[in-house]
N, C-alpha and C positions, 0 to 999 in steps of 0.2 A: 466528789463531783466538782468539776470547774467551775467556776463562777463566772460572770460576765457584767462587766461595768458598762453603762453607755450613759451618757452625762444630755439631759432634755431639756429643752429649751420649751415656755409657753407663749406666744406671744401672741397681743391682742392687735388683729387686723380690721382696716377699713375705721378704725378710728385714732384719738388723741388724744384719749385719757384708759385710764386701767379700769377693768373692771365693764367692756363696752366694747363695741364691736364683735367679731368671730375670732375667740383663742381655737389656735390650731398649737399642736404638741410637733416639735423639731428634734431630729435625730439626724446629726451629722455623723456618719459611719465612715470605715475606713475602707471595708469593703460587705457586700450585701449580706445582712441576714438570711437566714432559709423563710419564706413567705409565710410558711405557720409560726415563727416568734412572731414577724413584724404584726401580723393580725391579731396576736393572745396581746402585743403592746398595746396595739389601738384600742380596743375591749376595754383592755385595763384602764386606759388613760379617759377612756369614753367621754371625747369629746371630738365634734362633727369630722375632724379629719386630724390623721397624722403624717407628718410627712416626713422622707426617709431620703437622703441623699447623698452619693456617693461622688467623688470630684476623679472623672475621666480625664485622663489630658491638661486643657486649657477648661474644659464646660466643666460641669455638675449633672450628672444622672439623677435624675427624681420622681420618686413615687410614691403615693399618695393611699391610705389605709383609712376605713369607716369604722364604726365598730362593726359594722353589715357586711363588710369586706372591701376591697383592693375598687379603686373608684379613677377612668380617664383623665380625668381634669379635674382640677380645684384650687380656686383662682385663690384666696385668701391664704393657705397653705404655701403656696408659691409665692405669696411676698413673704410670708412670715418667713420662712427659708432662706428668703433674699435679703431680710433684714439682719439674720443672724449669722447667716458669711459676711456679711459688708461689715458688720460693728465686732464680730469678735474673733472669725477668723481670716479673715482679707479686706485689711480695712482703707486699704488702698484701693479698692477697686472701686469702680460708679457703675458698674454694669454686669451682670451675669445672665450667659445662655444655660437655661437646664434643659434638657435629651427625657424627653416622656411621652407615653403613649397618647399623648396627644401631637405630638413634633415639639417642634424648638420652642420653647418659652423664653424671653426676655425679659429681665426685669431691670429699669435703669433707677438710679437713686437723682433725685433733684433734691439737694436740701434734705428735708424734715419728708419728701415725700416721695414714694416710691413709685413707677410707671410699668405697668406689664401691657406686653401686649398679645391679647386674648385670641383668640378662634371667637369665629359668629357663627351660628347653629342658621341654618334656612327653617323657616317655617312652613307650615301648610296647615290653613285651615280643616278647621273637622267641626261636625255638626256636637252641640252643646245635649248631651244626652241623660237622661232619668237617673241614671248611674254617677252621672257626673253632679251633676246638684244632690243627688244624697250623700254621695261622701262632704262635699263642703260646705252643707247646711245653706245655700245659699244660690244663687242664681248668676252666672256672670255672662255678660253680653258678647263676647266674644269669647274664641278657645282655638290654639294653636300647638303644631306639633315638632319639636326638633328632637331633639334628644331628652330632654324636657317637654313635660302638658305646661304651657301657658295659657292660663285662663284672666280674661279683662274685663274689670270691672265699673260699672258705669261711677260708683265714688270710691274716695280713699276710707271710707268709714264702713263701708264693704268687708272691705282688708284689711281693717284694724280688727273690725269683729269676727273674722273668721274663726271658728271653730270646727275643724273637721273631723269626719271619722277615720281615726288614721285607717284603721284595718280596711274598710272601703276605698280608702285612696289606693291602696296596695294594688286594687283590682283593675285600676283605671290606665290607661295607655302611658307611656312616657318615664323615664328614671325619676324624675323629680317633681313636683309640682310646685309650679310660680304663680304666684296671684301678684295684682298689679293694677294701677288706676293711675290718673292724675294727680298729683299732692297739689291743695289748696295753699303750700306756703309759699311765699315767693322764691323764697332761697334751694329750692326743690323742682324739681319737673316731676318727677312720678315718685311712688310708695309702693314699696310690694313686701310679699313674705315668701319663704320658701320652705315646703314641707317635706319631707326625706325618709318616709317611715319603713320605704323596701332596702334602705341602707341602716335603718337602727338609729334614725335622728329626726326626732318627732319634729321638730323647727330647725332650720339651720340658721343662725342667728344675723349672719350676712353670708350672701351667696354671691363669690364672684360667677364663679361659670352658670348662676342663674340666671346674671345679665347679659351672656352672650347668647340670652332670647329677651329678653326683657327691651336692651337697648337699642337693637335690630328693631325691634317695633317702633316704639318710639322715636327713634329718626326716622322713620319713614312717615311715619303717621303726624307727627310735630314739624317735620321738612329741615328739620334740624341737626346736626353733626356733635354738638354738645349737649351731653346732658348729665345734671347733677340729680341722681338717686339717692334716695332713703330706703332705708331698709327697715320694717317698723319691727322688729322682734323687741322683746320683753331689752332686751342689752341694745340694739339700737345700732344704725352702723350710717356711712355716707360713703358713694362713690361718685369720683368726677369721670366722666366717661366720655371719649371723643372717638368718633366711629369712621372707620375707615376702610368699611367691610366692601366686598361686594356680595353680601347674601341676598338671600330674594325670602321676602315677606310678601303670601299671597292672601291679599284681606279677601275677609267673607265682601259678599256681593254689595250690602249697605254701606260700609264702609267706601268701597269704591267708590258709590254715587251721590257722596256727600261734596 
């Protein structure tokens, strides 16, 4: 039987220390696997995302594996990617386009820190239902729908204590579930979590493509273009995020008439 060598990279995104932020697992290929290895890797390596990349041309081709399966967008996976063509195998470059099924991603290098820029999900309000507070043990004052359920919550101690039922979440509208509140720290505008149990990842420990609902909100509702996110999982993450969307965030009716 032939063997097959592929040399993985783990690298820990959205923070600057090890052991912290979201590890995604890196496979620089030379050309594509068949889709059942790269899924039996991600299982294997079980952790929230793998990413698989193939260098077309001038760009990078990239796709993204759960252990749940084959997942649009994932934003942390796509720096890790980006950090590990910049520093080992193109280390001349400050910029790289990847080719994925969500379109172009860019990711440019400053220094010590990396800059992608993301898709923003539109939102649309949905009524806050029985279903919804039994999966997350809790009650959130607002809830929104993109490709992700975002649900808002009136403190950040909300969504530190959250404890959901994952199997009940499973039931409930949306790929992902975000929770989210104002952060009481200065150095913070908001604190959320992100929960992933129909892709096989009970928390995801920082979610970039969670925030392209999360910060949609928030610059609308803050009236602000900048915003520094916490990610409160057990490992902890930060993103600096500057918005430049034109998506449409349609608030429930209270909100409007504040």
């Amino acid at each position: 039987m032939r063997s097959l060598v592929l040399k993985q990279y783990v690298v820990d995104a959205f923070t600057d220390k090890v052991f912290s932020g979201n590890p995604a697992a890196v496979c620089v290929l030379e050309q594509w696997l068949p889709d059942h290895l790269m899924m039996n890797i991600a299982k294997e390596n079980n952790l929230s995302e793998t990413a698989f990349t193939v260098k077309r041309d001038e760009d990078y081709e990239l796709r993204w594996f759960t252990p749940g399966g084959e997942i649009d967008l994932c934003g942390h996976a796509t720096l890790a990617c980006a950090f590990v063509l910049m520093n080992y195998y193109e280390t001349e470059l400050h910029s790289i386009s990847f080719s994925t099924k969500s379109g172009e991603l860019q990711v440019v290098r400053h220094q010590d820190l990396y800059e992608m820029s993301f898709p923003a999900y539109d939102l649309e309000p949905v009524p806050i239902t029985a279903e919804m507070i039994a999966a997350l043990g809790a009650v959130p004052q607002e809830a929104y729908i993109g490709r992700d359920l975002l649900c808002v919550f009136d403190s950040e101690t909300d969504v530190m204590e959250l404890s959901p039922d994952l199997e009940k979440l499973k039931k409930l509208d949306g790929l992902l579930l975000q929770a989210t509140a104002l952060c009481s720290k200065k150095e913070y505008d908001c604190v959320s979590r992100s929960f992933a149990p129909k892709l096989n990842v009970a928390e995801d420990p920082v979610c970039g493509s969670g925030h392209c609902h999360i910060i949609p909100y928030w610059t609308v509702r803050l009236l602000r273009n900048r915003i520094t996110a916490y990610q409160a999982s057990d490992r902890g993450g930060i993103l600096y995020c500057r918005s430049e969307c034109s998506c449409t965030v349609k608030y429930h009716k209270k909100i409007m008439s504040n």
